[in-house]
VEXMI-712132 format. One record per residue (C-alpha): x, y, z. Coordinates in nm, 2 decimals. Layout:
! residues N
+--------+--------+--------+
!     c1 !     c2 !     c3 !
+--------+--------+--------+
!      X !      Y !      Z !
...
+--------+--------+--------+
END
This chain:
! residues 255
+--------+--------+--------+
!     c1 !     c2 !     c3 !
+--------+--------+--------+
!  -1.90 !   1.39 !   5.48 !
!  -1.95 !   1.05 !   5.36 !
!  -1.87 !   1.22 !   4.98 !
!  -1.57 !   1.28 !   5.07 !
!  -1.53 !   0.89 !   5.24 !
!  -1.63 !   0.77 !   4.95 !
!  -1.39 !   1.01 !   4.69 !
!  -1.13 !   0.96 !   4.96 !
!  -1.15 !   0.60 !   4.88 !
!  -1.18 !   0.62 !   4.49 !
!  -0.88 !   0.78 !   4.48 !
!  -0.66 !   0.57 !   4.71 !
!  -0.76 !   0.29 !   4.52 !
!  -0.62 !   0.51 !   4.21 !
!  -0.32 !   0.59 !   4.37 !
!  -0.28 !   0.20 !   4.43 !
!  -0.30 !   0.10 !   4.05 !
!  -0.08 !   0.37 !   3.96 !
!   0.20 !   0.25 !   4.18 !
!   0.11 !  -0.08 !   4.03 !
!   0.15 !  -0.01 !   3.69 !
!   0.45 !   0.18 !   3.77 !
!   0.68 !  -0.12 !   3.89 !
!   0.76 !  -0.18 !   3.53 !
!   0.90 !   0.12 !   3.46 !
!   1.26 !   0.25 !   3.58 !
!   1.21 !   0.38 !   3.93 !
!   1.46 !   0.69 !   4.01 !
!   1.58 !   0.67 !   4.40 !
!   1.71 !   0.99 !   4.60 !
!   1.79 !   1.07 !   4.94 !
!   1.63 !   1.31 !   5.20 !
!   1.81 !   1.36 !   5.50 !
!   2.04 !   1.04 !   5.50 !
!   2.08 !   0.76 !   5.31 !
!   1.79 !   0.55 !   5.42 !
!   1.61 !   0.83 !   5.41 !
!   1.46 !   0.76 !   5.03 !
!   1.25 !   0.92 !   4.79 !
!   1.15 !   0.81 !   4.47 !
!   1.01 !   0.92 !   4.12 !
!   0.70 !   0.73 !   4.21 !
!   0.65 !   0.90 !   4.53 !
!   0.64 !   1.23 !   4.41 !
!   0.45 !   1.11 !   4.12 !
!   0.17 !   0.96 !   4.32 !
!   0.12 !   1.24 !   4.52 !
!   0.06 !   1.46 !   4.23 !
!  -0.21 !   1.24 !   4.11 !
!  -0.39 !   1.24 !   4.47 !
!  -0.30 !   1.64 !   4.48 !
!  -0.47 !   1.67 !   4.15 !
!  -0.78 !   1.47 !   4.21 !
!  -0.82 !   1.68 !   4.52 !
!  -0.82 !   1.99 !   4.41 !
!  -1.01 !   1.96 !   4.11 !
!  -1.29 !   1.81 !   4.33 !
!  -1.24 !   2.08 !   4.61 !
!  -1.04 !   2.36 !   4.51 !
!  -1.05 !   2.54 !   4.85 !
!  -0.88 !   2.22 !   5.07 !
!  -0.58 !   2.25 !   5.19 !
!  -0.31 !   1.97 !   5.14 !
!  -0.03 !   1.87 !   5.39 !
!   0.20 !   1.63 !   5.25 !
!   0.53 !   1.43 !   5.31 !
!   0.68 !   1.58 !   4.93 !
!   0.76 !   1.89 !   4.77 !
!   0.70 !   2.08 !   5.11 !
!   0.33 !   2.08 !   5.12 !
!   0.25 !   2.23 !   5.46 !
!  -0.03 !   2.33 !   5.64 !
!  -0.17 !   2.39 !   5.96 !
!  -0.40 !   2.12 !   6.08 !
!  -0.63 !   2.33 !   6.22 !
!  -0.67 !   2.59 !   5.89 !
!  -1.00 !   2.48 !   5.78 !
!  -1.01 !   2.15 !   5.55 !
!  -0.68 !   2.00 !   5.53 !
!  -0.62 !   1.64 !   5.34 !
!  -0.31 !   1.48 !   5.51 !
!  -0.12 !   1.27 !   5.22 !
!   0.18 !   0.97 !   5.23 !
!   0.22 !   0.87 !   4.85 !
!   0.42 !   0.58 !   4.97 !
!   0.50 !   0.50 !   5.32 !
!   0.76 !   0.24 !   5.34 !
!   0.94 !   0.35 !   5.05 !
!   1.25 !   0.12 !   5.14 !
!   1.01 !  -0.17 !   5.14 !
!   0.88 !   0.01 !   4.81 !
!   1.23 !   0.00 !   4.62 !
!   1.38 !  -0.35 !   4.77 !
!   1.05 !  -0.55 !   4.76 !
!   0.82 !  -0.36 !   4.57 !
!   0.57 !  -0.47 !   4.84 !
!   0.52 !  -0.39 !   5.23 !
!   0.43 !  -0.04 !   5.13 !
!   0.09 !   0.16 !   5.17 !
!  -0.08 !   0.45 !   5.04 !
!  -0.25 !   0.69 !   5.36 !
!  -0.50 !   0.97 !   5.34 !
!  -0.67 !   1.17 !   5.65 !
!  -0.90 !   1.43 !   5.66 !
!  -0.95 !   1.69 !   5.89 !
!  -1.17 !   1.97 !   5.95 !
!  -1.04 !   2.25 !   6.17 !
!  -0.80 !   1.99 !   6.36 !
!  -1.07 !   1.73 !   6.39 !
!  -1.00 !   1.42 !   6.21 !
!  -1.32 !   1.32 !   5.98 !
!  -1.20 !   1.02 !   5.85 !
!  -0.86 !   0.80 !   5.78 !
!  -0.76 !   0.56 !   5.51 !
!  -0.45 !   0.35 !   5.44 !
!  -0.41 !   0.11 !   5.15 !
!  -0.17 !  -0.15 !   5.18 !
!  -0.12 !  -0.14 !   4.76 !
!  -0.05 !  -0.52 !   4.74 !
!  -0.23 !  -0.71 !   4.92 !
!  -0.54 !  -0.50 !   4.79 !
!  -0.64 !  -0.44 !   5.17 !
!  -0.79 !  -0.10 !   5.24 !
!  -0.86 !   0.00 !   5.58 !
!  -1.09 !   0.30 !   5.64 !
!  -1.33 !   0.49 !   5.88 !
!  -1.32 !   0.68 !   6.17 !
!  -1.52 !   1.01 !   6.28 !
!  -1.83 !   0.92 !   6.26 !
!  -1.80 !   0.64 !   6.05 !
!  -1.74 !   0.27 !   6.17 !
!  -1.37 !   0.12 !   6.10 !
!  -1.38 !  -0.13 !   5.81 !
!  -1.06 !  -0.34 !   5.63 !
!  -1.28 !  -0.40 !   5.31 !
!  -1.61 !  -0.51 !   5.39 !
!  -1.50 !  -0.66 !   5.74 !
!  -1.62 !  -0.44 !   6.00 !
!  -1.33 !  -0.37 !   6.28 !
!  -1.41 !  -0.46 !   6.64 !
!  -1.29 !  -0.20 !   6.91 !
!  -0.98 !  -0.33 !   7.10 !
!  -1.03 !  -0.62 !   7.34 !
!  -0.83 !  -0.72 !   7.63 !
!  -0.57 !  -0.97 !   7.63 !
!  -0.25 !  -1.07 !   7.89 !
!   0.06 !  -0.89 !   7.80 !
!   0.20 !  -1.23 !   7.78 !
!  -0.04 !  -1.29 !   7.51 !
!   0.03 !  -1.00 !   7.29 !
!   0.27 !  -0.89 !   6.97 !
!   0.42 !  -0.54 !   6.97 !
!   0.50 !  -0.33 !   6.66 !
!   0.82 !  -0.12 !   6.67 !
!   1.08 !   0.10 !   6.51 !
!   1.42 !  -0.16 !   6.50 !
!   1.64 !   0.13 !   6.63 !
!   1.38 !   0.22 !   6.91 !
!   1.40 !  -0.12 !   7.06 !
!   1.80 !  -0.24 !   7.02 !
!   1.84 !   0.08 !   7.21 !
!   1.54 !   0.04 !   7.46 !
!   1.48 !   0.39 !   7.41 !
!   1.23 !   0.50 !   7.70 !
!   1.21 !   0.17 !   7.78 !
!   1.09 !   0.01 !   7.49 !
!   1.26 !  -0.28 !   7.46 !
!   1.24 !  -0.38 !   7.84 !
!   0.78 !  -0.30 !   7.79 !
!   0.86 !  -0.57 !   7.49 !
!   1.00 !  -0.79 !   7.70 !
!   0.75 !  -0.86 !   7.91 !
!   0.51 !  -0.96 !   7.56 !
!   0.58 !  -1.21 !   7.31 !
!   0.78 !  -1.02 !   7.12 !
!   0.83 !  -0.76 !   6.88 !
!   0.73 !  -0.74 !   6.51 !
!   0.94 !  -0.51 !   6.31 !
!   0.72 !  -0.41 !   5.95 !
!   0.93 !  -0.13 !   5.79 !
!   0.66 !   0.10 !   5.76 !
!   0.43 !   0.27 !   5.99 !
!   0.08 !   0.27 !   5.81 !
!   0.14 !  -0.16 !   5.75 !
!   0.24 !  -0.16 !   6.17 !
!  -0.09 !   0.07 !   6.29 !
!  -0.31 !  -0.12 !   6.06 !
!  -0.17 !  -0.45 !   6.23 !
!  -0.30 !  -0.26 !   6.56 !
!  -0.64 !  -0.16 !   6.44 !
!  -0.72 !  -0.51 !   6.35 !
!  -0.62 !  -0.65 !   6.67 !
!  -0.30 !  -0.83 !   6.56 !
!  -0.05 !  -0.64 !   6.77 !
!  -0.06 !  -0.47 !   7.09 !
!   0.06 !  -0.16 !   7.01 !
!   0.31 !   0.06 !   6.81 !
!   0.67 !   0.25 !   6.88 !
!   0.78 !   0.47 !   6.63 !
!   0.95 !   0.84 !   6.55 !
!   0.76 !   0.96 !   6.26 !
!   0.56 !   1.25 !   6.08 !
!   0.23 !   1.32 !   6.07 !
!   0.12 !   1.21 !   5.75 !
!   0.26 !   0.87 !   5.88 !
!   0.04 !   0.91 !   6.18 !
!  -0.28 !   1.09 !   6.08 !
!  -0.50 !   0.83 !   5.93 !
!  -0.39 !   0.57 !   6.20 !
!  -0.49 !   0.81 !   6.48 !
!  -0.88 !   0.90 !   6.34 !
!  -0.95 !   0.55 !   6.28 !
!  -0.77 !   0.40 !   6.65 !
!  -0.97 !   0.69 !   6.81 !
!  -1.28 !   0.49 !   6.69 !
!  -1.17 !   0.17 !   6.81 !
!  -1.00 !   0.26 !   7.14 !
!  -0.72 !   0.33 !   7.07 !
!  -0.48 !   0.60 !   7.19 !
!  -0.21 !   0.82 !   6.98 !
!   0.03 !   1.06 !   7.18 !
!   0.40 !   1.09 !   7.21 !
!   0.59 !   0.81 !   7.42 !
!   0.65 !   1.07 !   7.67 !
!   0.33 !   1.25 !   7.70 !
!   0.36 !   1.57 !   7.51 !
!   0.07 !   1.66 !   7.27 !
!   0.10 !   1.59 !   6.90 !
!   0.23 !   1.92 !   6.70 !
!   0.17 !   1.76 !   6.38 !
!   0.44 !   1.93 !   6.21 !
!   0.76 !   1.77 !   6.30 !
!   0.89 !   1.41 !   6.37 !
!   0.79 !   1.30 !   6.70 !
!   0.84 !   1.01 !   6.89 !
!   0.49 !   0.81 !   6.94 !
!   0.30 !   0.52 !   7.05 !
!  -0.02 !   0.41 !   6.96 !
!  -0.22 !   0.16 !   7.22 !
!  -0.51 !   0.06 !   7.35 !
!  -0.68 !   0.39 !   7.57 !
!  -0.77 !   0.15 !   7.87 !
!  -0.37 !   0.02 !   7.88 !
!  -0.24 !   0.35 !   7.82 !
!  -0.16 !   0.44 !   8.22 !
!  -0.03 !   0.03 !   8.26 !
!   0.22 !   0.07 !   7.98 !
!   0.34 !   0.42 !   8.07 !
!   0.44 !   0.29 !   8.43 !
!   0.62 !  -0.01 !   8.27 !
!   0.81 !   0.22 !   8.02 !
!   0.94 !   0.43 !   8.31 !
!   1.02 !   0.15 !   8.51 !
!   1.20 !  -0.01 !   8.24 !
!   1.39 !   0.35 !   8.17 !
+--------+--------+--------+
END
């Protein structure tokens, strides 16, 4: 397993300096499903590349992946869960803000996760049996602070609408921190910066995140308490396993 840590992290580093390189050239922007819904040139090129190095290094993985309509059961065997780019709108307006996320999992049991945050050159790893590192810093397992003490990371549309009760949980914190990108917000968590996380996203925005919180006490489930299908976008929350009941009574209270 640690091969595939260590590949896993040679070629999200890759992946990094080809997204790099690739701000000088003309980047070609499409929409999805509406019009901040974005896609670009880059993206799908990126993924190729991680696609590529996979399969030439282990031909019988399986790939699930947020282009080109790579899907695959999570619990098939050896599945590599990719994100090219998340934050692509952060990606095409700032060219920075963005990251590059890889998980593995055998047979539905997350090995290890990985996300790159491209440029600031900060690569957050581990998880499984392996400790939770952002380069060489070793991660600490979450510890306990007031709620009046704390940031929270959310979706913008999740809390102006205080859907479930977000906004009113928020409240009763320091306030929110909006990031544009779920694998920047959920590293922001696993280093201890921020509470927790609100968001309605896909898997290969939450796989990685969810191995390497699972090693540091962290919690990943839906914001109202059905399991993870990791096939469709779901509405999710990732916090701290000894908050988890405290902050589901203030969200229904708050509903």
């Amino acid at each position: 397993m640690e091969n595939k840590l260590v590949f896993a992290k040679e070629i999200i580093k890759e992946a990094g300096a080809f997204i790099k390189k690739s701000l000088s050239k003309t980047i070609t922007v499409e929409e999805k499903s509406a019009f901040d819904d974005l896609v670009t040139n880059i993206d799908k090129e990126t993924q190729d590349l991680l696609v590529a190095r996979i399969k030439s290094a282990f031909p019988t993985d399986n790939i699930l992946a947020e282009e080109n309509d790579m899907v695959h059961n999570i619990k098939d065997g050896n599945v590599w869960v990719l994100d090219p780019i998340d934050g692509t709108v952060n990606f095409i307006v700032q060219q920075d803000n963005f990251c590059v996320m890889i998980a593995y999992y055998e047979k539905g049991q997350g090995k290890f996760g990985l996300i790159y945050n491209v440029m600031a050159d900060q690569l957050f790893y581990g998880g499984g049996q392996f400790d939770v590192y952002c380069n060489d810093k070793l991660l600490s397992p979450y510890k306990r602070r007031p709620l009046d003490r704390c940031l929270v990371g959310s979706n913008a549309a999740m809390y102006a609408k205080n859907y479930h009760g977000i906004k009113g949980f928020i409240d009763k914190t320091l306030g929110v921190r909006v990031y544009g990108g779920a694998g920047l917000s959920m590293s922001k968590v696993l280093s201890g910066q921020i509470l927790a996380y609100f968001s309605v996203i896909y898997p290969w925005d939450y796989a990685a995140a969810s191995i390497m919180g699972k090693k540091l006490d962290y919690q990943l489930e839906t914001i109202t308490g059905e399991l993870l299908d990791y096939s469709s976008r779901q509405a999710v929350m990732l916090v701290p396993k000894d908050r988890l009941e405290e902050i589901r009574d203030i969200l229904n209270s708050e509903n």
